[in-house]
C-alpha positions in Angstrom: -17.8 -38.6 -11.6 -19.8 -37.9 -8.5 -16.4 -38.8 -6.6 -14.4 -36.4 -8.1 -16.5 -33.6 -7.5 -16.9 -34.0 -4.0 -13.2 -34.9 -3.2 -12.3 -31.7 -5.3 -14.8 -29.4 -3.6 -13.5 -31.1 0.0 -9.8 -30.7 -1.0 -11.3 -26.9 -1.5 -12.8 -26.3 1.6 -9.8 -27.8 3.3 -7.2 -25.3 1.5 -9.8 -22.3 2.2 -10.0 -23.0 5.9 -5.9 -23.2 6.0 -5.4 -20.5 4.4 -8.1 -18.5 6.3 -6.6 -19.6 9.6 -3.2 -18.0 8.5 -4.6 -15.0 7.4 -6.6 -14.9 10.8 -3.0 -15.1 12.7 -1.0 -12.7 10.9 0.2 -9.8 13.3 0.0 -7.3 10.0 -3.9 -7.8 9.3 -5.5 -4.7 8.5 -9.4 -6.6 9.3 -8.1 -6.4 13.1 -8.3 -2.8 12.9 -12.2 -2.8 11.6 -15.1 -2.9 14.3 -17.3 -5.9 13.4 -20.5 -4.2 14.3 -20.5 -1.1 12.8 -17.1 -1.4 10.1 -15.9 1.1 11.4 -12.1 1.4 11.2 -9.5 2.6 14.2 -7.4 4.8 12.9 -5.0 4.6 15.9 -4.8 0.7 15.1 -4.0 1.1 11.4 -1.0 3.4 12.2 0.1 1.3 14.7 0.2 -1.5 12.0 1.9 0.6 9.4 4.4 2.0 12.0 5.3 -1.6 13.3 5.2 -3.2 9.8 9.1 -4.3 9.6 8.8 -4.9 5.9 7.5 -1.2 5.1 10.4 0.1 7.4 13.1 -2.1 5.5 11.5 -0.7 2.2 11.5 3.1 3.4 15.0 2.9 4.0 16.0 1.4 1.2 14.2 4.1 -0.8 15.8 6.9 1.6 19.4 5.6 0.8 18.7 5.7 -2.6 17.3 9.2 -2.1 20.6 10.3 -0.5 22.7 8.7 -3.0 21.4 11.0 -5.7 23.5 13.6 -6.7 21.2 15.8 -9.3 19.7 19.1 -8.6 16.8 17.7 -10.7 15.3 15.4 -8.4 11.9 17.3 -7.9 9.6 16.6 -10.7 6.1 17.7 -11.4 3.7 15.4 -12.6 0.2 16.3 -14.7 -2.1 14.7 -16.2 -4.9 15.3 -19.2 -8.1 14.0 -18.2 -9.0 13.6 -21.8 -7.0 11.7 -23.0 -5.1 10.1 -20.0 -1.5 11.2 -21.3 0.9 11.9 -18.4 3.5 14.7 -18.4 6.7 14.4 -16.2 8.9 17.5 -15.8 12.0 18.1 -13.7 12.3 20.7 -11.7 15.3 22.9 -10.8 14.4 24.6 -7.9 12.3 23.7 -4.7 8.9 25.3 -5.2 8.3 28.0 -2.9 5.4 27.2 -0.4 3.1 30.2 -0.6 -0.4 30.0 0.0 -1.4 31.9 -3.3 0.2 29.4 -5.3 -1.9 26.8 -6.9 -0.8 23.6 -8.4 
């Protein structure tokens, strides 16, 4: 019984240390971009990260095809929400809002 719990917590320790390691050598690793003696973050090195990150690039334009593949003047949408009760309103809308500093959304 004694057995089993150590090989299992060693077997643990093993697969946390592995998995820590590849964690600790991927390129994309947002922790890189934190000072370790005052947590600070870099905000230079997070955009950097976010602008080389290949996958997010692939994904933006994917979603920016899609966007110019639509063909509906109802594209805009408005969203609100009721603090209340949490329901969520969705409504299309025709025309670009005008940007105008007295307007409030």
């Amino acid at each position: 019984m004694m057995l089993k719990k150590f090989i299992s917590v060693a077997v643990t320790l093993v697969l946390s240390v592995f998995v820590s390691a590849a964690y600790a050598n991927n390129t994309n690793n947002l922790y890189q971009c934190v000072d370790k003696q005052t947590l600070q973050q870099d905000a230079a090195c997070i955009a950097n990260l976010i602008d080389n990150n290949s996958k997010l690039q692939t994904e933006i334009a994917a979603i920016n095809q899609d966007a110019a593949q639509l063909d509906n003047g109802l594209s805009l949408a408005v969203m609100t929400m009721n603090r209340d009760n949490l329901h969520i309103e969705i409504v299309a809308v025709e025309e670009p809002m005008k940007a105008d500093a007295s307007d409030k959304l």
